[in-house]
Every structure is written in C-alpha cells, then in structure tokens.
VONUZA-16471 format. One record per atom (N, C-alpha, C, O): residue number from 1; residue in one letter; atom name; x, y, z. Coordinates in steps of 0.02 Angstrom, whole numbers, plus 32768, in hexadecimal, padded with zeros to 4 digits. Example, Ala and Ser with C-alpha at 12.3 -4.5 7.8 and 13.67 -1.06 7.14 Angstrom:
ATOM seq type atom   px   py   pz
ATOM   1    a    N 8294 7EE4 8186
ATOM   1    a   CA 8267 7F1F 8186
ATOM   1    a    C 8294 7F5B 8186
ATOM   1    a    O 82C8 7F5A 81A7
ATOM   2    s    N 8282 7F90 8162
ATOM   2    s   CA 82AC 7FCB 8165
ATOM   2    s    C 8285 8002 818A
ATOM   2    s    O 829E 8039 8192
end
This chain:
ATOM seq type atom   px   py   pz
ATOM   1    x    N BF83 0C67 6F1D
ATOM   1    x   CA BF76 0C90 6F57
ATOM   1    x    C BF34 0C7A 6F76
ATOM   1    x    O BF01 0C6D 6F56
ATOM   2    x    N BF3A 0C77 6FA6
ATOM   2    x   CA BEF5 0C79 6FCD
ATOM   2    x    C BEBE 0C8E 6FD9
ATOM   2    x    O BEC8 0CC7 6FEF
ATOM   3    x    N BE95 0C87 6FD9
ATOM   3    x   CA BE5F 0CB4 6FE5
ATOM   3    x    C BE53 0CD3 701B
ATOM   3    x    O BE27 0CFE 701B
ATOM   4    x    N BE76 0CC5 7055
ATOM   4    x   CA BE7E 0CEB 709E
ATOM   4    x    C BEC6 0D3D 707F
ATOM   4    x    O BEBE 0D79 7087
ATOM   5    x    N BF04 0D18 7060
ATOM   5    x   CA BF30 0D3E 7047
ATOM   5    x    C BF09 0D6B 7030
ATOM   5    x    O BEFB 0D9B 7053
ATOM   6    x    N BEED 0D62 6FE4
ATOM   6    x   CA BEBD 0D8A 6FCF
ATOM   6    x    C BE8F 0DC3 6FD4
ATOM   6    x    O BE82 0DF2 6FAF
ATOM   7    x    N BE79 0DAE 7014
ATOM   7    x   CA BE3C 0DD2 702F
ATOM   7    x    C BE68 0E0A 7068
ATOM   7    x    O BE4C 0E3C 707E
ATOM   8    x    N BEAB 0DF7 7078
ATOM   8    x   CA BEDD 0E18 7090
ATOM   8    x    C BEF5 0E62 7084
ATOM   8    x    O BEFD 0E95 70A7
ATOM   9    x    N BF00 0E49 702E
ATOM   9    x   CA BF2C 0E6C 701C
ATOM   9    x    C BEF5 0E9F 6FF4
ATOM   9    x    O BF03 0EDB 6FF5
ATOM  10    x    N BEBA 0E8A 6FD3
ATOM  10    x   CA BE9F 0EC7 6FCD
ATOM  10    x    C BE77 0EE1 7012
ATOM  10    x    O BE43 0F01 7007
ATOM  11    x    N BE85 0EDA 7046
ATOM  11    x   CA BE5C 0EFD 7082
ATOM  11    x    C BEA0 0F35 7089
ATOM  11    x    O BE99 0F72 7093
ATOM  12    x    N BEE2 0F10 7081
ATOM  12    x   CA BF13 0F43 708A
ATOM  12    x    C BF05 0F9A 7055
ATOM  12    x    O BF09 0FD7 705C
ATOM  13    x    N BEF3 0F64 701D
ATOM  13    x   CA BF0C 0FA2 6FD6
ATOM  13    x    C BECB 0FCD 6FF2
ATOM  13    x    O BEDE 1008 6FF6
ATOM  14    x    N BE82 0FC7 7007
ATOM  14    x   CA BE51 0FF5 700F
ATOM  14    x    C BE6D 101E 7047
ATOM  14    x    O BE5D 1059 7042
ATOM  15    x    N BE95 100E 7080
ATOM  15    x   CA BEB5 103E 70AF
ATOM  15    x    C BED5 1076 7096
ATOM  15    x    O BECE 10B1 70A7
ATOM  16    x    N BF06 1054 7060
ATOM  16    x   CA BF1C 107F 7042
ATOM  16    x    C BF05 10C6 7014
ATOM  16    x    O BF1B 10FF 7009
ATOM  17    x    N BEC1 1095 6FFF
ATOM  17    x   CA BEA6 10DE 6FC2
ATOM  17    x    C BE88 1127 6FDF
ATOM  17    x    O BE87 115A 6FBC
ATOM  18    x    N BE71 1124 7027
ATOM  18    x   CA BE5C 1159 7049
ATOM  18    x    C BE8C 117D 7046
ATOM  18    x    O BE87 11B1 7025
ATOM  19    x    N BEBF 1170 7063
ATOM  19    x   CA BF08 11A2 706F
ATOM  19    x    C BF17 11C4 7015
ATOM  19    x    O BF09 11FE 7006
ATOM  20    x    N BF2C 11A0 6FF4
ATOM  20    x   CA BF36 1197 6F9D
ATOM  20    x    C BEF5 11C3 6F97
ATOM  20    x    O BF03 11FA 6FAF
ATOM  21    x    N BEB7 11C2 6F82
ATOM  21    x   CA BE6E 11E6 6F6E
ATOM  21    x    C BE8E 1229 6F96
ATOM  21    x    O BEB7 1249 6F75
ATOM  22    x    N BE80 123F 6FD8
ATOM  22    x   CA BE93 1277 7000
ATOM  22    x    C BECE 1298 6FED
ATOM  22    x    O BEC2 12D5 6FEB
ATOM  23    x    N BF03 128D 6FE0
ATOM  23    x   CA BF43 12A8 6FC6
ATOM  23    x    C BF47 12B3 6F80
ATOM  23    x    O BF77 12D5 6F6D
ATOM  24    x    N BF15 1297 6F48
ATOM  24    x   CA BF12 12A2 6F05
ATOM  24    x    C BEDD 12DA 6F1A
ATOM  24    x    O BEF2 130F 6F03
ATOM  25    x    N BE9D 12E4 6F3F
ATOM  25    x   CA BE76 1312 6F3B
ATOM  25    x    C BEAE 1357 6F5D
ATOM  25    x    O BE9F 138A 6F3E
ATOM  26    x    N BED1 1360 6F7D
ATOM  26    x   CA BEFD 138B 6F91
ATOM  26    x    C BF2D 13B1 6F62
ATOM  26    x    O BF3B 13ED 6F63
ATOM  27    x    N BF47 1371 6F2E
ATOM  27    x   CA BF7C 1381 6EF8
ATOM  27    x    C BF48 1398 6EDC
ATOM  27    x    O BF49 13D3 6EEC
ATOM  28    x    N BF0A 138C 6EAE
ATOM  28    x   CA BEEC 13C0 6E88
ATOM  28    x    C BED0 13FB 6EA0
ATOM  28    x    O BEB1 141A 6E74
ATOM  29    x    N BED1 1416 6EDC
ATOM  29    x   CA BEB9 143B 6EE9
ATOM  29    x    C BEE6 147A 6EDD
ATOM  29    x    O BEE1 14AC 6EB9
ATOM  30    x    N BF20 145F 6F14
ATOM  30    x   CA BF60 1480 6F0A
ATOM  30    x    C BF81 149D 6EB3
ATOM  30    x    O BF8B 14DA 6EB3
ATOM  31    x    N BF8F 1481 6E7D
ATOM  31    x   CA BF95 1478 6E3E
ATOM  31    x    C BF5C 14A9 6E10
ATOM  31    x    O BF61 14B9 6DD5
ATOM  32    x    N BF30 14B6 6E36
ATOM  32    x   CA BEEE 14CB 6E29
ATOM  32    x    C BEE4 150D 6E3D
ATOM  32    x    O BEB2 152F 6E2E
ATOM  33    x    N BF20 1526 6E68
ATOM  33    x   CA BF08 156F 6E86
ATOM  33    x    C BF29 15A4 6E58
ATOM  33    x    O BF63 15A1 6E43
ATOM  34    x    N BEFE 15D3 6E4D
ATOM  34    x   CA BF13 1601 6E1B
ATOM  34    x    C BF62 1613 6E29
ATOM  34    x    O BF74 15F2 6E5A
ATOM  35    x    N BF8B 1634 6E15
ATOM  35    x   CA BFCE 1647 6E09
ATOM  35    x    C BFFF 1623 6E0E
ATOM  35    x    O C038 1638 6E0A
ATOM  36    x    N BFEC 15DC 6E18
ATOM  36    x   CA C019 15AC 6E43
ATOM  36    x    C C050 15BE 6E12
ATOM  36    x    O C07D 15DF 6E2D
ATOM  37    x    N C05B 15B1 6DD1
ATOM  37    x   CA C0AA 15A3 6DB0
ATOM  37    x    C C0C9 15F3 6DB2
ATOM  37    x    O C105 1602 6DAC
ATOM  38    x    N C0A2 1614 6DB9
ATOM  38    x   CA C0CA 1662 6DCF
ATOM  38    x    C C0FA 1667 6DFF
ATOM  38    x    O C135 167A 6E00
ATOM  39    x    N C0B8 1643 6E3E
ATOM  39    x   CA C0E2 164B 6E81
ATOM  39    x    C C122 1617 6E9B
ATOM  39    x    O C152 1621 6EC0
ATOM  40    x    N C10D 15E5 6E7A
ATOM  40    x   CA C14C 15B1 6E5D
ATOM  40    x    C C194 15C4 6E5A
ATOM  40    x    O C1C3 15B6 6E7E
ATOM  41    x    N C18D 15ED 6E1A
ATOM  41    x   CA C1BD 1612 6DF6
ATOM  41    x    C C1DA 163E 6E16
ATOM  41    x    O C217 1647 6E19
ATOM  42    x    N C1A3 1667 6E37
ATOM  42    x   CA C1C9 169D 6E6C
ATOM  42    x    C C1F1 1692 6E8E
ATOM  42    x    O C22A 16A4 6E7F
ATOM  43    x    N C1E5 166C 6ED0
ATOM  43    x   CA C1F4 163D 6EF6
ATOM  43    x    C C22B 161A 6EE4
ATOM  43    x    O C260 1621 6F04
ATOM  44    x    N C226 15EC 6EAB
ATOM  44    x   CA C25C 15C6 6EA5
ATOM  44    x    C C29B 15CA 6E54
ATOM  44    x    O C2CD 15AE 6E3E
ATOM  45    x    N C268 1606 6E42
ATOM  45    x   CA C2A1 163A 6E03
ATOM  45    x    C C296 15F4 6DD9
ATOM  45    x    O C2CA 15DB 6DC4
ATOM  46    x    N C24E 15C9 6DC5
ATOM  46    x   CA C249 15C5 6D84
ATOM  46    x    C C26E 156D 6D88
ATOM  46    x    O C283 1545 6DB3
ATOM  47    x    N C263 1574 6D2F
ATOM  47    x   CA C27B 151C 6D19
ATOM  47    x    C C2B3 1552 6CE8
ATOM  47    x    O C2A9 1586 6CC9
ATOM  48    x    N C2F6 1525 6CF5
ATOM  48    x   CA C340 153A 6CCA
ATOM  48    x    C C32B 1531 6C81
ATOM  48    x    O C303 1505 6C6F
ATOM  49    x    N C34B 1564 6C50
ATOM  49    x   CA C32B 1558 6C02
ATOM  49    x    C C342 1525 6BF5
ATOM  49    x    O C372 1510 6C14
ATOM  50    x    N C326 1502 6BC5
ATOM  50    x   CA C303 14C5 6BA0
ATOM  50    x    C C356 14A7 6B92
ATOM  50    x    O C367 146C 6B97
ATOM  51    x    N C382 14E0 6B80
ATOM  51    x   CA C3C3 14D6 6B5A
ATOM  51    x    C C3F3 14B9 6B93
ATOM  51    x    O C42A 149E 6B90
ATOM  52    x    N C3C8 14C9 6BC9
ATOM  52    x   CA C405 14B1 6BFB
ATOM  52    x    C C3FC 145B 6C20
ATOM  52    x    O C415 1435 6C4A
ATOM  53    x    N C3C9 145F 6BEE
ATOM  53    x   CA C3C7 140E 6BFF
ATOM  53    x    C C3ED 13EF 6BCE
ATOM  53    x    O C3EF 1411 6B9A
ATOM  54    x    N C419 13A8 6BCA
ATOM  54    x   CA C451 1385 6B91
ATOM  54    x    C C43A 133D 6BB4
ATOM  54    x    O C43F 1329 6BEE
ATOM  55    x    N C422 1324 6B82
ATOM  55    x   CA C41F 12EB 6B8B
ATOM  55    x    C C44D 12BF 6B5C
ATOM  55    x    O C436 12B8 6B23
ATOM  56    x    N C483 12A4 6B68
ATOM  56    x   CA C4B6 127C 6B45
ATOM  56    x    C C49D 1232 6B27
ATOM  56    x    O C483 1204 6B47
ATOM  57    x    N C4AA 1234 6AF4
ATOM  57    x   CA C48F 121E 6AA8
ATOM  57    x    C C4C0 11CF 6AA7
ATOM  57    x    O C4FB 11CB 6ABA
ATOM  58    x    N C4A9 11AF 6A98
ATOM  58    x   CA C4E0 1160 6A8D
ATOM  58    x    C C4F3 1170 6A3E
ATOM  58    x    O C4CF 1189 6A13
ATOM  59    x    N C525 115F 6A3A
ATOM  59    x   CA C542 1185 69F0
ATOM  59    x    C C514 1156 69C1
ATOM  59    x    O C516 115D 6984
end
C-alpha cells in the first residue's frame, strides 16, 4: 500500500470516530438512566422465559 493510500485511509477511519465516540457517549447515557429495564419491559412486556428459547443440538 502506499503511503498516499495510507494516509487516506486512516484520514477516512478519524472521520469516522467522531460520529462512533458521539453515539457510544449517547448509548451510555441512555443504558444509564435509572428504570430503563422496567420501562423496557413495560413497554415491550419483557424478554420470553429462558425455556422458550431451543436451541437444536447436532446429535
């Protein structure tokens, strides 16, 4: 690779980390607010019991 390529492609990936940094500071914030798995649940009546998951086994 080149060193022009190079100098390319990480100028691309630092564009990227602002957006990525800003949206991880958002997800923890969010994840972070008191009652969240309550209101979750309310809202969306919860995760199905454990039993109703089957995961099929190779004999």
């Amino acid at each position: 690779m080149s060193m022009k390529d190079h100098l390319a492609r990480v100028a691309e990936e630092k564009e990227h980390e602002q957006p990525l940094d800003t949206a991880t500071a958002v997800f923890r914030r969010v994840i972070g607010a008191p009652g969240l798995p309550e209101r979750i649940d309310a809202d969306f009546g919860g995760l199905p019991p454990a039993t109703a998951h089957h995961t099929p086994r190779a004999a």
